[in-house]
C-alpha positions in Angstrom: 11.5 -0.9 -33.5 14.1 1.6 -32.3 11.5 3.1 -29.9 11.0 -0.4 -28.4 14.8 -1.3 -28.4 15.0 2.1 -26.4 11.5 1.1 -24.2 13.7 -1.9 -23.5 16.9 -0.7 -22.8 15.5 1.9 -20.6 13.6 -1.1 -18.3 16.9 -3.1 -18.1 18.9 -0.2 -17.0 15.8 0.2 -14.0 15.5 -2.8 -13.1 19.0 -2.9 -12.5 19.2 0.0 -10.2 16.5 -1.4 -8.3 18.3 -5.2 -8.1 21.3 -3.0 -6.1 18.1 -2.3 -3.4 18.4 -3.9 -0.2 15.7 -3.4 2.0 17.2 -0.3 3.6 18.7 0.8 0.8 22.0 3.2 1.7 22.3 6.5 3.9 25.5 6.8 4.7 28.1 9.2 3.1 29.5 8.8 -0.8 32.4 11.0 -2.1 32.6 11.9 -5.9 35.2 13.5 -7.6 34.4 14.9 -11.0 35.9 17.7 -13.2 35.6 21.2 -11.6 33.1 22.5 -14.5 30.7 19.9 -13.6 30.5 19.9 -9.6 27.3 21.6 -9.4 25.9 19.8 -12.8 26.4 16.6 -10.9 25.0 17.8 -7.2 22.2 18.5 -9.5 21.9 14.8 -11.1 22.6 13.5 -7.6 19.4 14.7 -6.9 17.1 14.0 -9.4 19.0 10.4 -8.5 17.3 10.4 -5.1 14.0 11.4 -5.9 13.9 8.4 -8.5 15.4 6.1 -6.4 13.5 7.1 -2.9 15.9 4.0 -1.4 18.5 6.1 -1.2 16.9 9.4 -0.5 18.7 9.4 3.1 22.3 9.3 1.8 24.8 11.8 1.9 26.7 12.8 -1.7 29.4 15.1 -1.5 30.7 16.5 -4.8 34.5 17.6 -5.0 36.3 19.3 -7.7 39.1 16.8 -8.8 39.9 16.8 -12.2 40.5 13.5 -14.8 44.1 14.4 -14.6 44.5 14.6 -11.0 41.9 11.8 -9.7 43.8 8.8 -11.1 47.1 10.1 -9.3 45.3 10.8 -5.9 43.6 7.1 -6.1 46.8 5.6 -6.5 48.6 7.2 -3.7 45.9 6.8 -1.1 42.9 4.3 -2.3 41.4 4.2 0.7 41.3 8.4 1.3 40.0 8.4 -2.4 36.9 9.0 -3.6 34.2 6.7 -4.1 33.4 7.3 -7.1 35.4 9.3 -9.4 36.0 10.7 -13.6 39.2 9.4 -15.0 40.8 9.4 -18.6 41.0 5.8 -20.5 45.1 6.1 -20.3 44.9 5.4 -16.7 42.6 2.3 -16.6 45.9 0.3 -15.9 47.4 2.0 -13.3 43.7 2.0 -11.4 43.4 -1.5 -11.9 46.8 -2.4 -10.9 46.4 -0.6 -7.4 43.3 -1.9 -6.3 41.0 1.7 -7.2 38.7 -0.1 -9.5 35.4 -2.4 -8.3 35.0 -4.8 -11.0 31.5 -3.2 -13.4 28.5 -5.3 -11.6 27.4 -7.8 -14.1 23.6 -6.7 -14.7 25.5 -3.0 -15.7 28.1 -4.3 -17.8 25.9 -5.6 -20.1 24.0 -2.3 -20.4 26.5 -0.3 -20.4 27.9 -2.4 -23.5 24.8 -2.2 -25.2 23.8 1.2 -24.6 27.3 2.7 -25.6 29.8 3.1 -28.5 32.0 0.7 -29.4 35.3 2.6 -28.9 34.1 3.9 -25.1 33.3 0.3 -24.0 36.7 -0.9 -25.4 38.3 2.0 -23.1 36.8 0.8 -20.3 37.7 -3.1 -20.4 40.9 -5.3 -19.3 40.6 -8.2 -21.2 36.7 -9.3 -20.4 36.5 -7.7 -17.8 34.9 -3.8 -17.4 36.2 -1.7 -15.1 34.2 1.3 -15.4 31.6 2.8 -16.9 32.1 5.0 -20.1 31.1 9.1 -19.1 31.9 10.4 -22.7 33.9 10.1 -25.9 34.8 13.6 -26.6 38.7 13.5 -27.2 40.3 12.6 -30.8 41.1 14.0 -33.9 39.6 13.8 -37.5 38.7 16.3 -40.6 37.9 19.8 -40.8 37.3 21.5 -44.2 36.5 24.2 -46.4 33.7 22.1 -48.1 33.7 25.6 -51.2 37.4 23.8 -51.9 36.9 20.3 -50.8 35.0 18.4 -53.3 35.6 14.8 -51.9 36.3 14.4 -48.0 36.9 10.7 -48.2 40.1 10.5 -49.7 43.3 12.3 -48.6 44.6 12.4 -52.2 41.7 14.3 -53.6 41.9 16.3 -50.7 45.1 17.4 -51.7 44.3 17.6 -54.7 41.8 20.0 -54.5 43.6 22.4 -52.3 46.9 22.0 -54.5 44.3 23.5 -57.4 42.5 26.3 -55.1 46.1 27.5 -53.4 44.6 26.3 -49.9 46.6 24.9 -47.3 46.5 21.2 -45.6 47.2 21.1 -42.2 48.1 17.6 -40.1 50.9 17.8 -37.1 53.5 14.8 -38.8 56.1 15.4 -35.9 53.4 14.5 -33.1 53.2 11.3 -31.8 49.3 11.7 -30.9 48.6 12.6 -35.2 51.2 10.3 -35.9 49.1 7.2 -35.1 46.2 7.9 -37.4 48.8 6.4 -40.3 50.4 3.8 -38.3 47.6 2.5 -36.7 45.3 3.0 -39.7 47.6 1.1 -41.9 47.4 -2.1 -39.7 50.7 -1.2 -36.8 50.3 -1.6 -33.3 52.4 0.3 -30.4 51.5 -0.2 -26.7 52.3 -0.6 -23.4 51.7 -2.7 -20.3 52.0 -1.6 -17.2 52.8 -3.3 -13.8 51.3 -3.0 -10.1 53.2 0.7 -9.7 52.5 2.0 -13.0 55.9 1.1 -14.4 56.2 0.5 -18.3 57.0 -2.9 -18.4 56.4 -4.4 -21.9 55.7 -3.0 -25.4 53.4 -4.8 -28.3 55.0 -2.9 -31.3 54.7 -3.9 -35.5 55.7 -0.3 -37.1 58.7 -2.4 -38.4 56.9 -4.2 -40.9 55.3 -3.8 -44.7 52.6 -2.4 -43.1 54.9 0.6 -41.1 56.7 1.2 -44.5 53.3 1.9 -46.4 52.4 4.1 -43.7 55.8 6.4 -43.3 55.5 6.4 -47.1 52.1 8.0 -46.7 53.5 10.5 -44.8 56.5 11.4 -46.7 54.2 12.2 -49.4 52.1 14.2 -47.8 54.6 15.9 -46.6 56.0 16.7 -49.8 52.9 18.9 -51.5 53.1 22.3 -51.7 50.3 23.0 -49.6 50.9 20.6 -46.4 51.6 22.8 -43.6 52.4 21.0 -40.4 50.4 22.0 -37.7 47.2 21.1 -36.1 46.3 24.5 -34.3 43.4 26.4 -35.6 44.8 29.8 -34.1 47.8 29.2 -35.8 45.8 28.6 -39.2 46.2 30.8 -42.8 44.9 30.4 -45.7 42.7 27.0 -44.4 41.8 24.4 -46.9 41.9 21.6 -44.0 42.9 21.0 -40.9 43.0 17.6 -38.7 42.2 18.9 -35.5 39.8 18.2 -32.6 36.7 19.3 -31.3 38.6 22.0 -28.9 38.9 24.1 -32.0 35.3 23.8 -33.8 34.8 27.6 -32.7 37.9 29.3 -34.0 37.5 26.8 -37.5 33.8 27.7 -37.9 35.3 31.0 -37.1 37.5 30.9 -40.0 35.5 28.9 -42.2 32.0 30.5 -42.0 29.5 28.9 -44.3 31.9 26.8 -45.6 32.6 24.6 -42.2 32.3 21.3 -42.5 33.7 18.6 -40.7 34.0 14.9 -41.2 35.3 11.8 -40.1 39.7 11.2 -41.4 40.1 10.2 -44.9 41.4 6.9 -46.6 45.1 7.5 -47.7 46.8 4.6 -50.2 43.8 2.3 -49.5 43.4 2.2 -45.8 41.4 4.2 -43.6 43.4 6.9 -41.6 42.9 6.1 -37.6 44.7 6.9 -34.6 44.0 7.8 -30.7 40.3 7.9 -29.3 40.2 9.7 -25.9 37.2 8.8 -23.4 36.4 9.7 -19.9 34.4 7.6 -17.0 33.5 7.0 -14.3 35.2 4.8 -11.9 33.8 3.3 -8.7 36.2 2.3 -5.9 36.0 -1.3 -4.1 33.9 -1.4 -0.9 33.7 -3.3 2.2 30.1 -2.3 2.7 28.1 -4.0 0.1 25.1 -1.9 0.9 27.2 1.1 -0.3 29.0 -0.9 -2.9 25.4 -1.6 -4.1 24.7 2.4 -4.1 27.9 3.6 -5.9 27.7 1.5 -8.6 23.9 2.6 -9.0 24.8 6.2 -8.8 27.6 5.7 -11.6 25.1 4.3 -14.0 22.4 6.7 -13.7 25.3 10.1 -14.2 26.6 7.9 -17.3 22.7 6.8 -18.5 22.0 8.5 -21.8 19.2 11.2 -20.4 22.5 12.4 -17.7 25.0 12.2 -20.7 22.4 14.4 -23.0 21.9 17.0 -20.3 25.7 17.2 -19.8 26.5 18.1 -23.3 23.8 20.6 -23.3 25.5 22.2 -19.7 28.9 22.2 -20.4 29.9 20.6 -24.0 31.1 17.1 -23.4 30.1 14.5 -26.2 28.6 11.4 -25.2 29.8 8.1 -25.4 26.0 6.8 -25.3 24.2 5.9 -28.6 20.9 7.3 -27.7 22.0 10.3 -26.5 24.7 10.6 -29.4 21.4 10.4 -31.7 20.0 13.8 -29.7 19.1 16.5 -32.0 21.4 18.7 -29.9 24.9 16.4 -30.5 23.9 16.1 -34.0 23.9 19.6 -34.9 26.8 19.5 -33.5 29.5 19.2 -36.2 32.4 18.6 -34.9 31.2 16.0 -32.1 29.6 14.0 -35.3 32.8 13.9 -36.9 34.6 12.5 -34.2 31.9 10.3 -33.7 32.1 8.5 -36.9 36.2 8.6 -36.5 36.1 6.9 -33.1 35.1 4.2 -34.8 38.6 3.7 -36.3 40.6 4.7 -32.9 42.1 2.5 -30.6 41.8 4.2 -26.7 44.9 5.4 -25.7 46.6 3.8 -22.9 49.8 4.3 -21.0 52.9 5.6 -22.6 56.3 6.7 -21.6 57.5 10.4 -22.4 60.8 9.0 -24.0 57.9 7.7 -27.1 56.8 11.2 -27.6 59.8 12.1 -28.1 60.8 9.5 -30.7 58.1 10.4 -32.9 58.5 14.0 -33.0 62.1 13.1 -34.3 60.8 10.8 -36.5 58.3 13.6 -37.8 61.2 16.4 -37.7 63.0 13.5 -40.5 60.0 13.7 -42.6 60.0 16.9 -42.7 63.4 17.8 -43.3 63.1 15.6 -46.4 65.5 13.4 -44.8 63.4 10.0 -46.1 62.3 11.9 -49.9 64.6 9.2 -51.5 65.1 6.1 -49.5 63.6 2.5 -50.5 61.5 0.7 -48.9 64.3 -1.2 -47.4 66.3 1.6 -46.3 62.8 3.1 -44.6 61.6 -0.5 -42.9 65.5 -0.1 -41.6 64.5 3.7 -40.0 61.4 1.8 -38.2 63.6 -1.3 -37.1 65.5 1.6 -35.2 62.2 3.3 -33.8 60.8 0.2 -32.8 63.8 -1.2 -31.1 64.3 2.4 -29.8 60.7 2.2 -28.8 61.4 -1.1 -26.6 64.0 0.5 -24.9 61.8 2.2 -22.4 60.6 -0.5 -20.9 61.7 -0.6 -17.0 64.8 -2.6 -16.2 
């Protein structure tokens, strides 16, 4: 059944590049911009592209090194010098769509790219009901490393601590980050975003961390906090004595490193009876609006063969970026991977991280910096719901006047 499913998926996503065919197909010029450890990766899909798709055999792709942090930026400032098809971090789906960078996802492709990828990546790429982009990877979160010779039960943060209270091991999780912070507030039920307006400005704020479900969550905290073993941190290089870390994939050598035979890595615990979540980061690919359909019709054919599963397998094998798709997710090369499993599974519990102003960041590392000078060890549940009335009034502050 699966291989048909696949047989099936695999037509749709054909006989959609071919509906973008006109007779002539396209041979003009189309600019990408992708991340500079992928520029000759990508010349090299672009061609396998044009021999599959002999329609477009005559056009003219140029490849330029622009990074996910710089392409949003230089899309905004200039569409119309921009790229016409270019990588880009979920946080900055807003801002694109707000300036007019984004072509709306071509119907026929939405629908495949919302069958043929995770749930978390095809969240990260929509505006409502409408898509945007097309999902590239989900590579970027957090969730559980550990020493599995001291870790007898993965699933649940007290018996994690537990066992590494018993074995002398130590417990990392960064409290005073505002990126970690989110996998109790959001895991416990809270909500903190922003909207954005036509320049990027932060203009409202959907916030609930003052509430009985904020309380249960900075009481989590607090209690991790106050083990013996909890070391706050979330930097391998920085790591003694490991019994478990919450750290991304970025670090699966220098863990494995650490850990040897005894690496293991799965998705974040439950804590208190609710599943720990947080921030998922994703990257895609963007196509820009067009006033030449014939070329409009070739972009958005070129983005969904470099984000199809086959182009998102071969990219994890040539530089290391895990795939959003669920095919190519199921590859025997991303599931040997550890750490991209992990995450996998976790992303399931993530919310895609949008815009936010750098007045929150620093709010929650003061908030962290409280917890861990002990400051909340002996406050009630009224006195802390009072401490998240502040942050989230403090929170809505930020918003432009």
């Amino acid at each position: 059944m699966k291989k048909i499913l696949s047989l099936v998926l695999a037509l749709a996503m054909m006989l959609s590049l071919c509906s973008f065919a006109s007779a002539e197909g396209f041979s003009g010029e189309i600019k990408i911009w992708v991340a500079e450890n992928t520029v000759e990766f990508t010349k090299a899909q672009v061609e396998i592209f044009k021999q599959q798709y002999p329609e477009y055999a005559g056009m003219t792709v140029v490849v330029e090194p622009v990074g996910e942090g710089d392409a949003a930026t230089k899309m905004i400032t200039d569409v119309e010098a921009g790229a016409d098809i270019f990588g880009f971090a979920q946080d900055q789906l807003g801002r694109l769509v707000a300036a007019g960078a984004l072509e709306v996802v071509f119907e026929d492709n939405a629908v495949i790219v919302a069958e043929q990828n995770d749930a978390g990546s095809v969240a990260a790429v929509m505006m409502g009901d409408t898509m945007y982009a097309y999902p590239m990877t989900s590579d970027n979160g957090y969730f559980l490393y550990y020493d599995k010779s001291v870790v007898t039960d993965p699933t649940s943060l007290e018996a994690i601590i537990a066992d590494c209270e018993a074995a002398g091991k130590n417990f990392y999780f960064e409290v005073n980050s505002g990126w970690y912070q989110t996998a109790f507030f959001f895991g416990a039920g809270c909500t903190l975003t922003y909207s954005t307006d036509d320049l990027g400005n932060i203009v409202g704020i959907d916030c609930n961390y003052a509430s009985a479900e904020g309380v249960k969550a900075l009481k989590a905290m607090i209690k991790l906090a106050q083990s013996p073993v909890f070391v706050n941190g979330s930097s391998a290089s920085n790591a003694t004595n490991l019994g478990a870390i919450v750290d991304g994939t970025w670090d699966a050598g220098a863990i494995k490193a650490l850990l040897g035979d005894n690496y293991a890595a799965v998705k974040l615990p439950t804590v208190d009876g609710f599943q720990l979540g947080g921030f998922g980061g994703f990257k895609m690919l963007g196509v820009k609006p067009q006033t030449d359909e014939a070329k409009l019709a070739a972009c958005d054919a070129l983005a969904l063969f470099l984000t199809s599963g086959a182009v998102q397998t071969a990219r994890f094998e040539a530089v290391g970026w895990g795939p959003s798709n669920l095919e190519a997710q199921q590859s025997p090369a991303v599931q040997a991977d550890v750490a991209l499993s992990a995450l996998g599974a976790q992303l399931a519990f993530c919310v895609p991280q949008g815009q936010y102003p750098g007045e929150y960041w620093t709010l929650a590392t003061a908030l962290g910096d409280d917890i861990l000078a002990d400051k909340y060890d002996t406050y009630t549940d009224e006195q802390l719901l009072d401490v998240l009335v502040t942050f989230q009034t403090t929170a809505g502050t930020y918003i432009a006047k």
